[in-house]
C-alpha positions, 0 to 999 in steps of 0.5 A, a space after each residue: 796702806 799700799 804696803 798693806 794692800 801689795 801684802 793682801 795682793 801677793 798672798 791672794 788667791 793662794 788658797 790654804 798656803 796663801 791664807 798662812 803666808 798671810 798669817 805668817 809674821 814674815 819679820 820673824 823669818 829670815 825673809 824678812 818684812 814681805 815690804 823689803 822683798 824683792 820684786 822678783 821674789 813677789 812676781 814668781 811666788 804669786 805665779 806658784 801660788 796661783 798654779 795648781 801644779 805642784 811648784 816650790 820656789 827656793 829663794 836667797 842664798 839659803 833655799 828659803 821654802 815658799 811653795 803652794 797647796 799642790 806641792 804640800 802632800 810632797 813634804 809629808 809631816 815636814 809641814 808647816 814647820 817648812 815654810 820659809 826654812 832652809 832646803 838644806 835642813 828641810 831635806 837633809 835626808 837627800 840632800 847630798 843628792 837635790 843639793 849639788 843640783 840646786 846650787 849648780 842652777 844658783 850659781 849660773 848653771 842650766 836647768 835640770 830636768 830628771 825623770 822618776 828619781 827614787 828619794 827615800 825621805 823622812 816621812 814620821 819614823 820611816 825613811 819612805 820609798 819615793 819617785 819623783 820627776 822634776 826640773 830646777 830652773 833659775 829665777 833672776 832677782 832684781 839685780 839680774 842675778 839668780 835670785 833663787 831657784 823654782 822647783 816644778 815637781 810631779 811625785 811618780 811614786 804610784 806609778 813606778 811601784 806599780 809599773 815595778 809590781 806588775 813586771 814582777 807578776 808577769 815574770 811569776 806567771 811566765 817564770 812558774 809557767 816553766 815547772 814541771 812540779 809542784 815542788 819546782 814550781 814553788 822554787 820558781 816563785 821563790 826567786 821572783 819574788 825574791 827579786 823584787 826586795 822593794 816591796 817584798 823584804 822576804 817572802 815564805 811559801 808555807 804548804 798545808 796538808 789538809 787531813 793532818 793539819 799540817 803546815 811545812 815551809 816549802 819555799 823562801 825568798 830572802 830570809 827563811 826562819 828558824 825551825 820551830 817557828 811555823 806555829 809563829 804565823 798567825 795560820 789558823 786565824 787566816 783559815 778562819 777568816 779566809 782574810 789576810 792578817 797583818 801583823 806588827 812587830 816582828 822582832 817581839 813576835 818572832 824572837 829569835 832569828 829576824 829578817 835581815 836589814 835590807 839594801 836601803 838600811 831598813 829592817 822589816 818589823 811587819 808581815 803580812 799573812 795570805 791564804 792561798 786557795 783553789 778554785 771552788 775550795 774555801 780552805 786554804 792549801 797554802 799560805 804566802 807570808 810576806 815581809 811589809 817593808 820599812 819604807 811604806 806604809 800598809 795602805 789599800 794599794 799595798 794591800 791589793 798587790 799582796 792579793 794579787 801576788 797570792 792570787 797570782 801564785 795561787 794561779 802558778 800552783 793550780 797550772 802545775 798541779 793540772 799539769 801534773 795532773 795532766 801527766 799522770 793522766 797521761 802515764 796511767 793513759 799510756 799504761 792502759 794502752 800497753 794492757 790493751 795492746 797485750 790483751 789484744 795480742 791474747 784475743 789474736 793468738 789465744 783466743 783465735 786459735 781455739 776458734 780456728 780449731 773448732 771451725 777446722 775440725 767441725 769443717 772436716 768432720 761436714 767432709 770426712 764424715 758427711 755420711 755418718 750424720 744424719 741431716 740433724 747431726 750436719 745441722 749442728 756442725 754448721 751452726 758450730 761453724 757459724 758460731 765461731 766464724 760470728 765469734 772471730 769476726 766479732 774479735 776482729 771488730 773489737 780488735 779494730 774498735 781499740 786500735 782506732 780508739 789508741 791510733 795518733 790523728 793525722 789530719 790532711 786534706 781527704 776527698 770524700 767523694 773519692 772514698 765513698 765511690 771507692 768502697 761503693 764499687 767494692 761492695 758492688 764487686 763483692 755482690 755483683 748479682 745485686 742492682 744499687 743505684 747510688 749517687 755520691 755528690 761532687 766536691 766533697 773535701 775535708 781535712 781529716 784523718 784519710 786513714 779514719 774517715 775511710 773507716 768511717 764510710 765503709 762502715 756507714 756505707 756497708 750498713 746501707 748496703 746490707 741493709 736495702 738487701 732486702 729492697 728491689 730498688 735500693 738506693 745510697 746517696 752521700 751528700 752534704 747539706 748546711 743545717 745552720 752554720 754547720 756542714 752536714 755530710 751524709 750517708 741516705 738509703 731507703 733500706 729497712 730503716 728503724 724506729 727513732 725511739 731507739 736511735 739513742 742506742 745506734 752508737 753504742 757497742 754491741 747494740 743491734 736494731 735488727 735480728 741476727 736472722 735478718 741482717 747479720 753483724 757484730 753492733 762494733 760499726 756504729 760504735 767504731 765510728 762514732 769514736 772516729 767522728 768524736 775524735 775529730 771533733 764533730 757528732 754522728 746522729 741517725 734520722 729514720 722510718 722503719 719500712 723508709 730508710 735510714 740517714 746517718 749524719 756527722 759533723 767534723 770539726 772546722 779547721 782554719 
């Protein structure tokens, strides 16, 4: 009876593993009856079985296998027939690597520990990929000797693939980064991926033309097939479901040439078919083929990694295609700009000089000739003088319009209180018989173009200069003011000012408020800053009355 209870004690509590020890015939194992068993062996396999750490207890001089519920998914299908087996023969796969370790602890050696150890154990048909970080301690006996061995072991599998695939991805994106093609860029990734065999026994990089229905191999990592063998992969079936298709048994689908055996004597007999998308299309552009390999099985977290691996050089493609995209942008950019330096080269010589001639010989009839035309005919000369004059300064504008327009940004620190007092006493000097009370205020500092922003204000100031001509008290003011979180600088007269309705033509070219008989101008001022404020990133906006003034506001864009 004692015997009987010591049994239902030591197996108590061990959950499912302690309910079959207690089913287990123990006389039939080479452990023999649990009543001859060492006291030893009985105290540390209740501690295993009690514990929710994986733990395994080798016991005797065979490595007899006594372990508890924890440690049972570690030995895949090699359960229950494992329960009170050799090590030995239970691990054979590795065991020229755990054996020499575990009989080193047997025979009186120190414990060992070991961090993230890759095993390839049998696991059904496949040699599977494994990681474990473990320790083997020795377990005295009753006589004071190394009874046997227990084996505290936690499987690290998920996190060392899983670590491997995201280094993997970050060199696909740093790597792909570098291309300077598309063509390039599929190289690229081609030797990452081929990098990384454990999980990508070969991979393929097919690219589709949409309008032929076409679809080329333009990369391959590890194996490339035999041509004729594109019409293989099941393409149109991933077109139509946008999904990924698995497929099995690669050497009957395949049939000629296969994938190589890889370095862990595994050859891959699954693949797996991506789509790779653009941003906003539904069709694939291209498709990613990649080898599954022998030594996993195609589970949900394997899966993902595809995703992400296609998502990813999905990612790498669409860079370099803007990339790309950005390039010849920038090429046709560069190309425009030299028609626009030669056409502005026409306007200045061809163009000018017919112009000059007719205002030089319209000038010298108005003074070789002056009595010969009656009052009519000198009429006519000088609006044909002041038509070309118009006409010459409207190219001069257009000319400055294009070369703001094409001219490099070169920000540094401008103080806009000192131009704006500058192009006031010029203005001043060039119409000295007017009165202008103006006030600029102190302080203002920008980082800006000086160049630009200079253009800037004599634009905006010689419009309120002309335009409070007409008014015996005129007034500009420069200041600034805080509307919200911005800073706002402006430009206030109380000259002829203009209906608000419309104030959304102001800063086009060519467009004027006023007649020609009024105020003269070309309508380029408002437009050439306009672009300037823009290319600083900041916006320009007019409020005004007609009879009250204007005020012309911008922003620039802050700079850290």
């Amino acid at each position: 009876m004692a015997d009987e209870r010591a049994f239902a004690d030591l197996f108590a509590g061990g959950g499912e593993m302690g309910a079959l020890m207690r089913a287990t015939d123990w006389s039939k194992t080479r452990l023999g009856p649990v009543a001859a068993w060492p006291k030893s062996l009985r105290t540390m396999l209740g501690v295993v079985l009690g514990s929710r750490f994986p733990m395994l207890l080798w016991w005797g001089p065979d490595l007899l296998h006594l372990y508890n519920d924890a440690y049972r998914p570690i030995l895949r299908d090699k359960h229950p027939a494992s329960l009170a087996a050799p090590a030995a023969e239970i691990w054979a796969e590795v065991w020229n690597f755990a054996g020499p370790l575990a009989r080193s602890v047997q025979e009186g050696g120190p414990a060992t520990w070991m961090e993230d150890v890759q095993l390839f154990i049998n696991s059904g048909a496949m040699a599977e990929e494994t990681y474990f970080t473990f320790s083997y301690s020795p377990v005295p006996g009753d006589d004071g000797r190394v009874g046997g061995v227990l084996v505290i072991v936690q499987e690290t599998t998920a996190k060392v693939q899983s670590e491997r695939q995201i280094q993997m991805l970050h060199d696909l994106s740093a790597r792909a980064s570098n291309a300077k093609s598309e063509v390039e860029a599929y190289g690229l990734v081609a030797e990452v991926l081929a990098a990384n065999e454990l999980d990508l026994p070969f991979a393929l990089l097919y690219a589709r033309n949409q309008q032929a229905e076409e679809v080329r191999l333009v990369a391959a990592s590890r194996w490339r097939p035999e041509e004729g063998h594109v019409t293989s992969w099941p393409f149109a079936e991933v077109v139509r479901t946008g999904q990924e298709v698995a497929i099995d048994g690669l050497s009957a689908h395949l049939g000629g040439r296969l994938p190589p055996v890889g370095s862990w004597n595994g050859r891959p007999e699954r693949a797996i078919v991506l789509p790779l998308f653009r941003v906003g299309e539904s069709v694939p552009h291209a498709f990613f083929v990649a080898g599954i390999s022998p030594h996993r099985a195609l589970d949900d977290r394997y899966r993902r990694f595809f995703r992400r691996t296609a998502d990813q050089v999905a990612s790498a493609i669409a860079k370099v295609r803007a990339h790309e995209g950005e390039a010849k942008w920038s090429a046709e950019l560069e190309r425009a700009n030299k028609e626009l330096e030669a056409f502005s080269y026409s306007i200045s010589h061809d163009l000018r000089a017919p112009l000059r001639a007719i205002d030089g010989f319209s000038k010298a009839l108005l003074s070789d000739y002056a009595g010969k035309f009656d009052e009519q005919g000198r009429h006519y000369l000088e609006r044909v003088r002041a038509a070309t004059q118009r006409m010459a300064q409207l190219i001069d504008d257009l000319l400055g319009l294009s070369q703001i327009t094409r001219a490099a940004l070169k920000r540094q620190r401008v103080d806009l209180t000192d131009i704006a007092r500058r192009v006031l006493v010029d203005l001043g000097a060039r119409d000295a018989a007017r009165k202008v009370a103006t006030r600029v205020a102190d302080g203002l500092v920008v980082q800006a173009d000086p160049r630009l922003l200079s253009v800037v204000l004599e634009n905006l100031l010689g419009n309120a200069w002309k335009f409070t001509s007409k008014q015996p008290d005129a007034t500009i003011e420069v200041d600034t003011e805080t509307r919200g979180d911005e800073t706002v600088y402006l430009v206030r007269d109380n000259g002829a000012g203009f209906s608000m309705e419309h104030a959304t033509k102001l800063f086009a070219p060519f467009q004027r408020l006023h007649a020609a008989s009024d105020f003269e101008g070309t309508g380029i001022g408002l437009a050439t800053v306009n672009r300037v404020i823009a290319r600083h990133g900041g916006r320009v906006w007019a409020e005004a009355k007609p009879g009250q003034g204007a005020t012309f506001l911008f922003t620039l864009e802050a700079q850290t």
